[in-house]
C-alpha positions in Angstrom: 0.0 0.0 0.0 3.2 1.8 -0.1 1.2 4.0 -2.9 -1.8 4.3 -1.5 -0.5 5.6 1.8 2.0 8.1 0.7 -0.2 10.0 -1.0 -3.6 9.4 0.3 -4.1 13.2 1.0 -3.0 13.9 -3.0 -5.0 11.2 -4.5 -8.5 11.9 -3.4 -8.3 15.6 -3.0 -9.6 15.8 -6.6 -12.2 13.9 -5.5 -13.7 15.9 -2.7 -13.6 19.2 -4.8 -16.2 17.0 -7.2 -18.1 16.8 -3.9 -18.1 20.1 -3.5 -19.0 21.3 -6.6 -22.4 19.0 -6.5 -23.7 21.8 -4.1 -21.6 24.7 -5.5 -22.6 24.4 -9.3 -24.9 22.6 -10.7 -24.6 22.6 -14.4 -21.1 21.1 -13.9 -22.8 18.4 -13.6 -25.3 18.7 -16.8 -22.3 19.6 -18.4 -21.0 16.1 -17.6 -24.6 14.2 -18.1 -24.8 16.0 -21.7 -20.9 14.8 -22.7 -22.3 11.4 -22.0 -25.3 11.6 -24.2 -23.1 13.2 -26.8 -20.7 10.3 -27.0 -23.6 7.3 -26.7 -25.7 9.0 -29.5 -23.2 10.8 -31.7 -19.8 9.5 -30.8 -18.0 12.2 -29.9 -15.0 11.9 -27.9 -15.5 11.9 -24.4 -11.6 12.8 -24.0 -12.7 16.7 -25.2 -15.1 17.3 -23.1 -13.2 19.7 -20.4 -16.0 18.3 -17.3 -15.3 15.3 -18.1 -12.2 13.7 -16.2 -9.6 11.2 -18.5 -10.2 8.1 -16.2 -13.9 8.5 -16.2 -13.9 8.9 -20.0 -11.9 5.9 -20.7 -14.1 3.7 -18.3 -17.1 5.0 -20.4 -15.6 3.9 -23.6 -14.3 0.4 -22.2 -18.0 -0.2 -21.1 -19.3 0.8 -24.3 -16.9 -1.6 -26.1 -17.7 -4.3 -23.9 -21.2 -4.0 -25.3 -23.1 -2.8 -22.4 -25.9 -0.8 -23.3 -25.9 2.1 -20.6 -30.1 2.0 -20.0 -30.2 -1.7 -18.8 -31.6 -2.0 -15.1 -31.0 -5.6 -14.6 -27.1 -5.1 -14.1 -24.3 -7.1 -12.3 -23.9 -10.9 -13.1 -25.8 -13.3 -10.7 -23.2 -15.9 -9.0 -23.9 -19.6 -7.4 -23.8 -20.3 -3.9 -21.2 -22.6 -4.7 -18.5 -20.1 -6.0 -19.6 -17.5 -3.6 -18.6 -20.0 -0.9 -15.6 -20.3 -2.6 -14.6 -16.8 -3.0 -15.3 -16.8 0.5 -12.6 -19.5 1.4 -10.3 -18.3 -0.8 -10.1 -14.3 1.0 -11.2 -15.7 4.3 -7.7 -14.1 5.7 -8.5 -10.9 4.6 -12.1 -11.1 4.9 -11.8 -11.5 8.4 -8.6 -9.1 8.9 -11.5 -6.2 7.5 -14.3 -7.2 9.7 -12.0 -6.9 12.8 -10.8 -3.4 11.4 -14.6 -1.8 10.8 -16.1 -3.5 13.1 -17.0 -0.2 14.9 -18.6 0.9 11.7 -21.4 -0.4 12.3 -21.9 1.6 15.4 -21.8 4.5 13.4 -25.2 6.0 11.8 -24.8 5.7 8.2 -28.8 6.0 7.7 -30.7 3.7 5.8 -28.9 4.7 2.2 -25.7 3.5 3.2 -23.6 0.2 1.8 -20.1 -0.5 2.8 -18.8 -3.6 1.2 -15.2 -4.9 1.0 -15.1 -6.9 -2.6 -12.5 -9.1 -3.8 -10.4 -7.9 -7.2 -13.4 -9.6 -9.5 -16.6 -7.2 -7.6 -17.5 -10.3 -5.4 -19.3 -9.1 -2.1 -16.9 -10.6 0.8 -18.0 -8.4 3.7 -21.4 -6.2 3.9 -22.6 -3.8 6.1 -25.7 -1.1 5.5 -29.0 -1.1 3.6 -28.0 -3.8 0.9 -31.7 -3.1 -0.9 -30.2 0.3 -2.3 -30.0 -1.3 -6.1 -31.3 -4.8 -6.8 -27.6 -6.2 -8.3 -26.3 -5.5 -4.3 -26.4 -8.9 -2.5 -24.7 -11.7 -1.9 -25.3 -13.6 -5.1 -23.8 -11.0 -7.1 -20.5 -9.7 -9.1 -19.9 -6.2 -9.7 -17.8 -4.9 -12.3 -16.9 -2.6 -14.9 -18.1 -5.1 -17.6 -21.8 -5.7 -15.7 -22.5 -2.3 -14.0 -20.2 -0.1 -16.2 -17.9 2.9 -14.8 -17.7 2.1 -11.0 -15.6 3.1 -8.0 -14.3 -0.4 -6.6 -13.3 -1.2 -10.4 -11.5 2.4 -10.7 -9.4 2.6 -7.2 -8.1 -0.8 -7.9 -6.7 0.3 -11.4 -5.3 3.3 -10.6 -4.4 2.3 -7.3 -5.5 5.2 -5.4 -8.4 6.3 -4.1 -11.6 7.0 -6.4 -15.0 8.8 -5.5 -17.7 8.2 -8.6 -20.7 10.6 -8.4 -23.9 10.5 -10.3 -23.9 10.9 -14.3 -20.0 10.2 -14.2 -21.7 6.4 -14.0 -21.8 5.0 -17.7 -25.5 3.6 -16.7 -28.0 5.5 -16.3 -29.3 3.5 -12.9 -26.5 4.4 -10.9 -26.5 8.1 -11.6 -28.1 8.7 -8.8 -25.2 7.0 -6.4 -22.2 8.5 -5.1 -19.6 5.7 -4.3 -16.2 6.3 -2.1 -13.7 3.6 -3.0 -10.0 2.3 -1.8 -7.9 -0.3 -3.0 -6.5 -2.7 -1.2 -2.8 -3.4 -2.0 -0.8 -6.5 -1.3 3.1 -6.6 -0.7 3.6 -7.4 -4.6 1.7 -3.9 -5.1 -1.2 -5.7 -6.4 -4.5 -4.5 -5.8 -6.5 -7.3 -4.3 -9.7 -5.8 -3.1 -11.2 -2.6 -2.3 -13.1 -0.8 0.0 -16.0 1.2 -0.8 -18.9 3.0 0.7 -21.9 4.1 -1.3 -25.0 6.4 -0.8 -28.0 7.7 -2.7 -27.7 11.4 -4.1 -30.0 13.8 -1.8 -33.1 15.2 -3.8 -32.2 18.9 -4.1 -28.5 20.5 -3.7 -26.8 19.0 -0.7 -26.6 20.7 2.1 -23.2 22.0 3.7 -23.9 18.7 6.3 -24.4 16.5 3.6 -21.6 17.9 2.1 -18.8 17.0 5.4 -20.6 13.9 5.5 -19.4 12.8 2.3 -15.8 14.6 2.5 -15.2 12.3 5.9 -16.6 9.1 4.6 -14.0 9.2 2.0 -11.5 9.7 4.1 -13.2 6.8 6.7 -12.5 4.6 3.1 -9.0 5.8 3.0 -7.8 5.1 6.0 -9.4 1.5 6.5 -7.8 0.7 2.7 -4.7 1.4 4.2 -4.6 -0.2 8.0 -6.3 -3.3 6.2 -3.2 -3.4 3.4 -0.8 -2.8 6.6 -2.4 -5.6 8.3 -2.0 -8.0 6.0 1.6 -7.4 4.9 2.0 -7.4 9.2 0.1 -10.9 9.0 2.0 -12.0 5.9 5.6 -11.2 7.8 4.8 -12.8 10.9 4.1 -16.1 8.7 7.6 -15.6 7.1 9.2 -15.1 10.5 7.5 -18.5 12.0 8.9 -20.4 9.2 12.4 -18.9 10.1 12.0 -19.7 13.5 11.7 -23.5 12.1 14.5 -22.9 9.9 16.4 -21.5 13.2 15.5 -24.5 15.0 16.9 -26.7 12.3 20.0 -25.2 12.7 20.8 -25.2 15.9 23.4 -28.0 16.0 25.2 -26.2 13.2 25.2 -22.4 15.1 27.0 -25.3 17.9 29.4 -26.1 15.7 30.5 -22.7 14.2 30.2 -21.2 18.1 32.9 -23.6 18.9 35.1 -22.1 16.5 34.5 -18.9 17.0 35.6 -19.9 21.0 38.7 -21.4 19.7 39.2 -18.5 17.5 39.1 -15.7 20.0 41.1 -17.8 22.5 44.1 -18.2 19.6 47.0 -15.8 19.2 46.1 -12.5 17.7 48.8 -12.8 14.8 48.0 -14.5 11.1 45.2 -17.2 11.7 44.4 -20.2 9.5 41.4 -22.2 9.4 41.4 -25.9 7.8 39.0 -28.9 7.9 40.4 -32.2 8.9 42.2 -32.9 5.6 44.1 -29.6 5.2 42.1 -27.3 3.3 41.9 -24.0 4.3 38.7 -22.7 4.4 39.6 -19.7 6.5 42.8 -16.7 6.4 43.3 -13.5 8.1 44.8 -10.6 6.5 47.7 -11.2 8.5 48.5 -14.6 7.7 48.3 -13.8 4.1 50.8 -11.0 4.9 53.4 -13.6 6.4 53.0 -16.2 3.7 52.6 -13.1 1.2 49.8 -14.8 -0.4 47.3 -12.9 -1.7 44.1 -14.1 1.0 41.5 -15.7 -1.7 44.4 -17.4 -3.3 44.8 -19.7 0.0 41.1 -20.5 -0.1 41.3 -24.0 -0.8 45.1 -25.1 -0.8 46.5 -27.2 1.5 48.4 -25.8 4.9 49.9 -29.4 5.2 51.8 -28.3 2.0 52.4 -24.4 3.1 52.6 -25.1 6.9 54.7 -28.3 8.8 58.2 -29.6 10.2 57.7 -33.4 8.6 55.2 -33.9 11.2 51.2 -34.0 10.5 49.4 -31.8 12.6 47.9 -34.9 14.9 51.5 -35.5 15.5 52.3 -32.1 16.6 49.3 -31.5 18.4 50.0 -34.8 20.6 53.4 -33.3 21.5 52.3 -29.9 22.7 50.8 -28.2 19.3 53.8 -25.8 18.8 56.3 -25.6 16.3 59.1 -23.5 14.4 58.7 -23.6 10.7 60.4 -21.9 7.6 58.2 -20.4 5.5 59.7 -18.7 2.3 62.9 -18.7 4.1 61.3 -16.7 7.4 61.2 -18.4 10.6 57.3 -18.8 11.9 56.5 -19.7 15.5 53.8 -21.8 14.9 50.7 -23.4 17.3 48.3 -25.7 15.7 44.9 -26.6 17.6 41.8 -28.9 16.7 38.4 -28.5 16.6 36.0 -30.7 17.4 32.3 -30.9 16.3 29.2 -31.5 18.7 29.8 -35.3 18.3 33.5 -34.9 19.3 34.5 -35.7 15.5 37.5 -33.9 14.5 36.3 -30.8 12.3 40.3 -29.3 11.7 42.5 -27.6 12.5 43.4 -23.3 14.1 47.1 -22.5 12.7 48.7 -19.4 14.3 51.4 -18.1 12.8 53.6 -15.7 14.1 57.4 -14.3 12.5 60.0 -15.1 15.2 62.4 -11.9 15.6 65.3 -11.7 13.4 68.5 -9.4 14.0 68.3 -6.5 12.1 70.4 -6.2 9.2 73.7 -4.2 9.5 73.3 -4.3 13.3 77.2 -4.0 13.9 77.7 -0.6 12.0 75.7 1.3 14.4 74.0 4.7 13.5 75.9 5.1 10.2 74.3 4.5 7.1 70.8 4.8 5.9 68.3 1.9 6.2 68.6 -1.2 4.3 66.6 -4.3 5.6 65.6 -5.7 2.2 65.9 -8.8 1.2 65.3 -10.8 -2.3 63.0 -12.4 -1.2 61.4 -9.6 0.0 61.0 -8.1 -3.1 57.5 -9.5 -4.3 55.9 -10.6 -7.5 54.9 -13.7 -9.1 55.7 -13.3 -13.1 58.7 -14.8 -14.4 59.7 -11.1 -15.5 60.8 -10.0 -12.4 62.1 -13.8 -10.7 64.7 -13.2 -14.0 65.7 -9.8 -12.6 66.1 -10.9 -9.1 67.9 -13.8 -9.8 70.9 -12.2 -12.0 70.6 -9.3 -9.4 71.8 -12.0 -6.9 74.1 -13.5 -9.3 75.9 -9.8 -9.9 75.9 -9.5 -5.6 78.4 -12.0 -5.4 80.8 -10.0 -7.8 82.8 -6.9 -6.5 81.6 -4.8 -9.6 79.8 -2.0 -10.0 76.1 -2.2 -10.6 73.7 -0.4 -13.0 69.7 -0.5 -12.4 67.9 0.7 -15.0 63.7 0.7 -15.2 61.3 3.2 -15.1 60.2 5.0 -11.9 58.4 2.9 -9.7 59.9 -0.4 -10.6 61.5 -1.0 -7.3 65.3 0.3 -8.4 66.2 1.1 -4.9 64.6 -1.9 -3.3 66.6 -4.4 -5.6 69.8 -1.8 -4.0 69.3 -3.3 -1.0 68.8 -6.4 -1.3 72.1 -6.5 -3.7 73.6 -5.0 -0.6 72.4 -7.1 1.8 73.5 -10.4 0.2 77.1 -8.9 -0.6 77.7 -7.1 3.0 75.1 -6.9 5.3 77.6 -5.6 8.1 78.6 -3.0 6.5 77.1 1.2 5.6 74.2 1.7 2.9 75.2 5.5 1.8 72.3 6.4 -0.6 72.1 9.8 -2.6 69.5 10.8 -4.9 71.3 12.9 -7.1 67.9 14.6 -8.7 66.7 15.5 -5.4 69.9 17.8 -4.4 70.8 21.1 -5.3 73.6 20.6 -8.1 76.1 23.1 -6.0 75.3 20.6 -2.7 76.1 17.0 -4.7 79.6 17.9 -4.4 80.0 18.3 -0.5 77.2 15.3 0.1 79.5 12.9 -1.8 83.1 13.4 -0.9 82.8 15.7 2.3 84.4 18.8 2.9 86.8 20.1 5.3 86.7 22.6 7.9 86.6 26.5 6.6 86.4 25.2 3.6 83.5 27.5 2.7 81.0 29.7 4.2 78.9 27.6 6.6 80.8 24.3 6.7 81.3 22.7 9.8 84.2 23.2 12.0 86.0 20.2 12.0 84.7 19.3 8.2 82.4 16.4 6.9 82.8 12.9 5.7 81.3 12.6 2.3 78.7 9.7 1.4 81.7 7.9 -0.1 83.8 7.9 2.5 80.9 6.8 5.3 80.6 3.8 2.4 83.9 2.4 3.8 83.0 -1.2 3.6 79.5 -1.2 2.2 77.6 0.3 -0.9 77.3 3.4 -2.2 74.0 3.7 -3.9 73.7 6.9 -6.7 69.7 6.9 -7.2 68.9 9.0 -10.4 72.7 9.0 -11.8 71.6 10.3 -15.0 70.9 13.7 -13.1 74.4 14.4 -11.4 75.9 17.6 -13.1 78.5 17.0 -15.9 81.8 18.6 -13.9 81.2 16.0 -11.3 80.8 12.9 -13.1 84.6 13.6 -14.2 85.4 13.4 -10.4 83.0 10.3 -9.5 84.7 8.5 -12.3 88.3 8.6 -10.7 87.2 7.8 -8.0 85.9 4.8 -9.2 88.8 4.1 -11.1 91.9 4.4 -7.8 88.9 3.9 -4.6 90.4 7.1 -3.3 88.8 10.7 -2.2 89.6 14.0 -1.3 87.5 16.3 0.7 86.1 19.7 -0.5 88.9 21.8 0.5 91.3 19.0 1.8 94.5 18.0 0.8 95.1 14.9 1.1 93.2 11.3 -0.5 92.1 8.7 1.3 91.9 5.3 0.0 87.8 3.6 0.4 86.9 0.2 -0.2 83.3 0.5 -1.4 81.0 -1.2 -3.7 78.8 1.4 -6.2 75.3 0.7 -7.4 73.9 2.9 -9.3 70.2 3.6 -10.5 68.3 5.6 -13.8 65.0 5.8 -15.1 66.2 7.6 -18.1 68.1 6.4 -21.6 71.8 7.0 -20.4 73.2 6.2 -24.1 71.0 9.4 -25.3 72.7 11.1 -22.5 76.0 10.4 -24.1 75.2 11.4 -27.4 73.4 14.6 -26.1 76.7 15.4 -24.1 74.9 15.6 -20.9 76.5 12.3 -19.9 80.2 11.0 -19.8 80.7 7.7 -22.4 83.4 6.6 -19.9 81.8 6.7 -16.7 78.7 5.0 -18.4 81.1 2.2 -19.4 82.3 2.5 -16.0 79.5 2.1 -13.8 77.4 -0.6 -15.9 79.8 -3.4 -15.8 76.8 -5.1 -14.6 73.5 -4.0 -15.6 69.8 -5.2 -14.5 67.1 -4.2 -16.5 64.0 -4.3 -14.1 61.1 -4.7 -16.2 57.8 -2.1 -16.3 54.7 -3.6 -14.4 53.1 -3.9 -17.8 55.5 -6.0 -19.1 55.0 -8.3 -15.4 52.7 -10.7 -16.6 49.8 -11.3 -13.5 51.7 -9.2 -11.1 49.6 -6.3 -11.1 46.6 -8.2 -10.0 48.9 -10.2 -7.5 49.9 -6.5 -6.4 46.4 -5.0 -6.0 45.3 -7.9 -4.2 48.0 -8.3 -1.7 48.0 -4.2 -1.4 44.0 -4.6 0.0 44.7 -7.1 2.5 47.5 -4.7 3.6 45.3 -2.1 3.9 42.9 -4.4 6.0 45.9 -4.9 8.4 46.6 -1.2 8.9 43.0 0.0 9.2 41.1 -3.1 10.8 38.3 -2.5 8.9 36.3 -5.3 6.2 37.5 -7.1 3.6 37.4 -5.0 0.2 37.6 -7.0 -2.9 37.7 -5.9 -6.8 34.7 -6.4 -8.9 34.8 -8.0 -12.2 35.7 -5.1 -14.0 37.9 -3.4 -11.7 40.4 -6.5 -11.4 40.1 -6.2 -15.2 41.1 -3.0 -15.6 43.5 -3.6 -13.3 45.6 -6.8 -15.8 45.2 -4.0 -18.8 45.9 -1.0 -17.4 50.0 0.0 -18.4 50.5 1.9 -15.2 53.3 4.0 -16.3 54.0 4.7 -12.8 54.5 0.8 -11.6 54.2 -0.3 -8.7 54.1 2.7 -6.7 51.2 4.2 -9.0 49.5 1.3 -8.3 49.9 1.3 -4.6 48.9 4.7 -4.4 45.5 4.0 -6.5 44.5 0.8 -4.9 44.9 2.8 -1.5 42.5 5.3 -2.8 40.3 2.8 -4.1 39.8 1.3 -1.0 38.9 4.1 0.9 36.7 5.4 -1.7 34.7 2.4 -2.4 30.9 1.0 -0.4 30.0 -1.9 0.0 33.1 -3.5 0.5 33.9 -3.4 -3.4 35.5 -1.7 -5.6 34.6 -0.4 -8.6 37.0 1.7 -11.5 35.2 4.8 -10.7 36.7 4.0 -7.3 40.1 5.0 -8.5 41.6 8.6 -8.7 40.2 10.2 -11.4 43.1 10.5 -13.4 43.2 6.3 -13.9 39.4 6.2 -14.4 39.4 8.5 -17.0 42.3 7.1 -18.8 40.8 3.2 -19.6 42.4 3.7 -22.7 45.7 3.1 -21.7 46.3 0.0 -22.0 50.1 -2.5 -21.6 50.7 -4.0 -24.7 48.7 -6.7 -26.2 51.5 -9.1 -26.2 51.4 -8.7 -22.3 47.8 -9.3 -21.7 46.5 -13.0 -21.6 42.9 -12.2 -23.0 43.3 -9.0 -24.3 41.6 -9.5 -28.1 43.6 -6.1 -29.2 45.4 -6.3 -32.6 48.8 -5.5 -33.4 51.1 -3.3 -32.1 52.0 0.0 -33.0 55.1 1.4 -34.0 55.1 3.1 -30.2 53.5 0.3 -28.5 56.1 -1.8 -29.5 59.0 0.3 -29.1 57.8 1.3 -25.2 57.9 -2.1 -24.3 61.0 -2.7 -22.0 62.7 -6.4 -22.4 64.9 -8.0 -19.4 68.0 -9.2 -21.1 71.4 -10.7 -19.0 73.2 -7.9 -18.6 72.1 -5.8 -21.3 69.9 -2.1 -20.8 67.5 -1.6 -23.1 68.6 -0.1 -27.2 68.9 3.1 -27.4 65.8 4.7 -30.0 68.4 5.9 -32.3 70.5 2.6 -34.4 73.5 5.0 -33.7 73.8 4.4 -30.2 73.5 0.7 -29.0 73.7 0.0 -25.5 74.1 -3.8 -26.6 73.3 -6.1 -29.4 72.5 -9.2 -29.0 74.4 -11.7 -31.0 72.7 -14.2 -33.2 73.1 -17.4 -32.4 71.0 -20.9 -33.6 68.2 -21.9 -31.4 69.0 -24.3 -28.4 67.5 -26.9 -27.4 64.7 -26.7 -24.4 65.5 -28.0 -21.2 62.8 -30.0 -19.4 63.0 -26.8 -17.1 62.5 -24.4 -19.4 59.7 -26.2 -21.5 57.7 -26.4 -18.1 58.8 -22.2 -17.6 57.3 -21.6 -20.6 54.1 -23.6 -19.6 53.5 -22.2 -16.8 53.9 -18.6 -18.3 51.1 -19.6 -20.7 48.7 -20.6 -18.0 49.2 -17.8 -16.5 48.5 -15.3 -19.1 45.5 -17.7 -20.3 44.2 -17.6 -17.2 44.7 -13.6 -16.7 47.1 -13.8 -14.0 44.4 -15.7 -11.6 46.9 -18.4 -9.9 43.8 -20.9 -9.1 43.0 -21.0 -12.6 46.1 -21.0 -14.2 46.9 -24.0 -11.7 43.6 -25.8 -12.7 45.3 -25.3 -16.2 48.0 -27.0 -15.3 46.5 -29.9 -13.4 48.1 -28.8 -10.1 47.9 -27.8 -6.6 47.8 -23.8 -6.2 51.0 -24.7 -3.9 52.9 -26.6 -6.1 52.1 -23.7 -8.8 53.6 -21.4 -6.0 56.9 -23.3 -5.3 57.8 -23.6 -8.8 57.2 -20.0 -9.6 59.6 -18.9 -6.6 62.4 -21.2 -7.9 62.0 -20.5 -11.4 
């Protein structure tokens, strides 16, 4: 009745100014008896006829088409006991819901030209109260409807779904012209209109009086408002049927509410650190954002693997849990204090297992070198990503570590340069200074002092007692030049003997001092271009890219940028505490396509707006800043994309695209200036290793970088699929 009752005031107040004008003008009303006889006997259209309203004009002409002549007196259509009873049955709910509501009605003195009915959608009588000898088709034996009695109240509020009052000659037959009928539908909770209300009286002989006149304006409201309690009731009546049938349900249930209770106990009573859930044969069914963190597994990618495989010491978990239920176990080369517990079902059946997983302490790298040197606690391993893209850079990054050479990075921003510093530095000399110096983010005139120190009085504002340079703290450890391609031209002569004897002078000083140091240096730009621009020296490039890693774009990381987004969202679910946030559909889509020209920072930055953008708990692309969500065209290259249907490349496209290569920086964009060619050789032979590399890459970008699916793919266990992508 949602209709009805919002706008009961709106709906009928048309209505009572019809009332009204009864006693305040009568040849409205000829006007409205004379459009009638104009359309029966000369078929003019009852739709121009300004007294005439549109709902009572198209009930005329429906009644006319039906074939009803308007001057029959023997109207309504006569019924059989049988089907009365029936009707009866069938609305014996609301029939009796409607006597309890007007039952006070019939203490009120409606005179002897009074009928209040309640009728069924078809004009069946199913509750009557008044003088029910008013017209001879009003009884019990009788349906009344538009096609048997012509334009009608009941018939009207029902259609429209409002409220309707019908007076005198807007009746298409001429023996109910002199009735005025009030009349409300009842609505069900499908907003159906099921059976009305209605309340009809014989016109007064004469103009009505201003009594007559309130009698008529509160009846209609007295049919409102019962319409409405009666269409309340029943949806009450209808609820409270639905709610004993989920109290059954409830009932039903019980033992299982028993169950997940006693998890929920176990649960609470566990370690507050990463928390796995498994049934009894492994499966986990259950991770927190934490425990997802240690294992750095995105969380719906453990749904359904096996802990046994991701979690143990050689023992099962009965056999640890008989000798106390704790454990140390390395997990991707981390040591985990571990406690496993069971739990038991209401029968005392073994239902699984409650893994918690905790990181025991490590020392902190470069402990013994005290407060010098910047921080530097990455590891490889650290360094995340699933694609064989970036396992390629890491592992000739660690290959380089164990030589004493210098070390050029080379990606775009965002690709993690300094990140793979550390960890070079931390595998070659963890005891020893990181010294890191972004040499774009310095004033040219202050690179000089920061590198190799300066001594006392040596200019305006130096320290008394002078400065150790950068290079000189490096005694022992790694120098790392983030942005080299920026350092000013006059200094990159100095940088490059030093490189070449390992000894330094301070600004100002006069003597060297020898420094055993290792330099790795970073660039996001195209240092061959440099050279050939003469904004870069040819010999110091030769000089500090004796060993060069090419870390590749996120674009050209095939599955990692949906591994990062994920595992980005359940770090935000760490930090803030709050609900899970997932991708939709479309948004995990545009997340494999998009080329993110600024990697994985751009990425972490966007997902971290997402998340705190987005409702419901999911994201959407117009969740992302609006510079991403307006750019959907940018798109990594098709050659990158598992089901990306684009066409070929272009020209651009192609030449953007950044390939890892052993020891070998990208060609430069002019033939004139190679960085390094590769030489052609004949095509070996695949290993067994690389054959099942190369099927595993194909999985993977078939299956869009989703790891269950690309496991499916390949007929194995999302853990096994894990293992062999970390030591590929």
């Amino acid at each position: 009745m949602d209709n009805a009752a919002g706008t009961v005031d709106s709906d009928y107040v048309e209505d009572l100014q019809l009332i009204r004008s009864i006693r305040e003008d009568d040849s409205f009303w000829d006007c409205i008896f004379e459009a009638k006889l104009d359309f029966l006997n000369n078929d003019a259209d009852p739709f121009q006829a300004s007294c005439v309203r549109p709902e009572i004009a198209d009930s005329w002409v429906r009644s006319y088409n039906s074939g009803l002549k308007p001057d029959d007196s023997d109207l309504g259509e006569h019924i059989t006991e049988d089907e009365l009873q029936r009707v009866l049955a069938e609305n014996a709910e609301i029939a009796d819901t409607a006597r309890s509501l007007i039952k006070n009605v019939e203490s009120l003195n409606l005179q002897n030209d009074y009928i209040f009915e309640l009728l069924d959608a078809s004009g069946i009588a199913l509750v009557q109260i008044g003088n029910l000898d008013q017209h001879q088709f009003v009884g019990p034996l009788y349906r009344c409807d538009e096609g048997n009695v012509g334009t009608n109240a009941h018939t009207l509020c029902m259609r429209y779904k409002k409220p309707f009052v019908v007076v005198g000659p807007e009746h298409y037959c001429f023996a109910l012209q002199g009735l005025i009928a009030c009349a409300a539908p009842v609505i069900d909770q499908s907003d159906t209109s099921i059976a009305a209300l209605t309340l009809t009286q014989s016109i007064p002989e004469g103009p009505l009086s201003p009594s007559d006149e309130k009698v008529l304006v509160h009846a209609m409201s007295l049919v409102s408002s019962l319409a409405i309690a009666l269409s309340d009731q029943l949806r009450i009546n209808q609820q409270e049927v639905k709610l004993a049938e989920t109290e059954q349900k409830y009932s039903q249930a019980s033992l299982e509410a028993q169950r997940f209770e006693s998890i929920s106990r176990t649960v609470i009573n566990a370690v507050k650190d990463g928390v796995l859930i498994c049934n009894a044969e492994g499966s986990i069914t259950l991770a927190t954002p934490e425990a997802a963190h240690l294992l750095k597994i995105p969380p719906e990618d453990l749904m359904g693997t096996n802990a046994r495989s991701l979690v143990g010491d050689g023992r099962s978990f009965e056999e640890i849990v008989e000798q106390g239920g704790s454990t140390t176990v390395i997990i991707d080369e981390e040591l985990h204090e571990t406690k496993i517990s069971q739990i038991f079902g209401s029968k005392s059946e073994l239902e699984g297992f409650i893994i918690s997983l905790k990181e025991a302490k490590r020392t902190t790298l470069g402990a013994s070198r005290g407060k010098v040197g910047d921080t530097a606690d990455i590891l490889f391993k650290d360094i995340l990503g699933e694609s064989t893209q970036i396992n390629k850079a890491k592992a000739l990054a660690s290959r380089f570590a164990r030589s004493t050479e210098n070390i050029l990075l080379m990606g775009e921003s965002g690709t993690g340069k300094e990140l793979f510093a550390q960890a070079i530095h931390n595998q070659a000399c963890p005891n020893g200074p990181f010294m890191s110096i972004n040499c774009a983010a310095i004033p040219p005139r202050l690179i000089e002092s920061e590198l190799f120190g300066y001594e006392s009085g040596s200019f305006t504002g130096a320290e008394k007692g002078g400065k150790p340079g950068k290079i000189e703290l490096a005694e022992g450890g790694t120098l790392f030049l983030d942005e080299i391609g920026d350092m000013p031209l006059e200094l990159q002569a100095t940088l490059l003997r030093v490189l070449e004897n390992k000894r330094v002078i301070r600004v100002g000083g006069k003597t060297y001092k020898q420094i055993d140091f290792r330099l790795i240096a970073a660039t996001n730009q195209n240092l061959p271009k440099l050279v050939s621009e003469h904004r870069f020296r040819e010999d110091l490039l030769y000089r500090i890219s004796v060993l060069t890693v090419n870390l590749p774009p996120l674009r050209d990381r095939i599955g990692d940028a949906l591994y990062f987004a994920r595992f980005f969202l359940n770090e935000c679910q760490i930090r803030t505490g709050n609900g899970r946030v997932t991708l939709s559909d479309e948004a995990a889509h545009f997340v494999s396509v998009y080329a993110w020209p600024g990697n994985v920072r751009q990425l972490k930055h966007a997902i971290y707006s997402a998340y705190y953008t987005c409702e419901n708990g999911v994201i959407n692309i117009d969740d992302f800043p609006l510079y991403i969500a307006q750019n959907l065209n940018h798109r990594a290259p098709a050659e990158h994309l598992g089901s990306e249907p684009s066409g070929a490349l272009t020209q651009n496209e192609s030449s953007s695209s950044v390939k890892v290569q052993d020891g070998c920086a990208p060609a430069s964009n002019t033939a004139s200036e190679p960085f390094c060619v590769a030489q052609d050789s004949p095509l070996p032979t695949l290993s067994l290793s690389d054959l099942e590399r190369i099927a595993i890459n194909e999985a993977i970008r078939q299956a869009d970088g989703n790891i269950a699916a690309a496991a499916a793919i390949l007929d194995i266990s999302k853990a096994t699929l894990y293992r062999k992508l970390k030591d590929s």
